[in-house]
N, C-alpha and C positions, 0 to 999 in steps of 0.2 A: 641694599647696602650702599654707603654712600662712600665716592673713593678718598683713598688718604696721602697723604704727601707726608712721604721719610725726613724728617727732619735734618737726620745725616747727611743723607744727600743731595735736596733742595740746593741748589746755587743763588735761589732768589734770583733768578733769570727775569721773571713775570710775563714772559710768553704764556704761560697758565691764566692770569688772569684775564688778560685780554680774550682768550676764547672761552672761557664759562659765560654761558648766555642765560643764566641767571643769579651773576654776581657774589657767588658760593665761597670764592676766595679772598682769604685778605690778607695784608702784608704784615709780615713781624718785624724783627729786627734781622734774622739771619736765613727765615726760612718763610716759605707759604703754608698758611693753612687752608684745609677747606672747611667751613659749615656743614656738619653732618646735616641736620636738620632742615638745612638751603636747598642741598646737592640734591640734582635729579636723575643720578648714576647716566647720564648720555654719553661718557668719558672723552668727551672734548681733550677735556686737561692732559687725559693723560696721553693721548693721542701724539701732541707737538710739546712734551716735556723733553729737553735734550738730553737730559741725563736720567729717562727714567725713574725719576723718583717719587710719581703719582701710581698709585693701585687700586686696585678692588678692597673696601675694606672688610674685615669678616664680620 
């Protein structure tokens, strides 16, 4: 399963981006997504997200 970033709670920090070592995230206007299909569940992202708003997705 590939993790997911809460739209809610995103700050659009991009501390996330910068540690995905396979480039899975990309910037929106208000939040980060991840590429399911990118993501190699290693949970970097969610590791150094300050506001925990990256997960496991189901």
């Amino acid at each position: 399963m590939a993790y997911f970033i809460d739209p809610e709670e995103c700050t659009a920090c991009g501390v996330c981006i910068d540690e995905c070592p396979v480039e899975a995230i990309v910037e929106g206007d208000d939040f980060y997504t991840i590429i399911a299909d990118e993501c190699t569940d290693c949970g970097a992202c969610a590791d150094v997200c300050p506001v925990e708003a990256i997960s496991e997705g189901e």
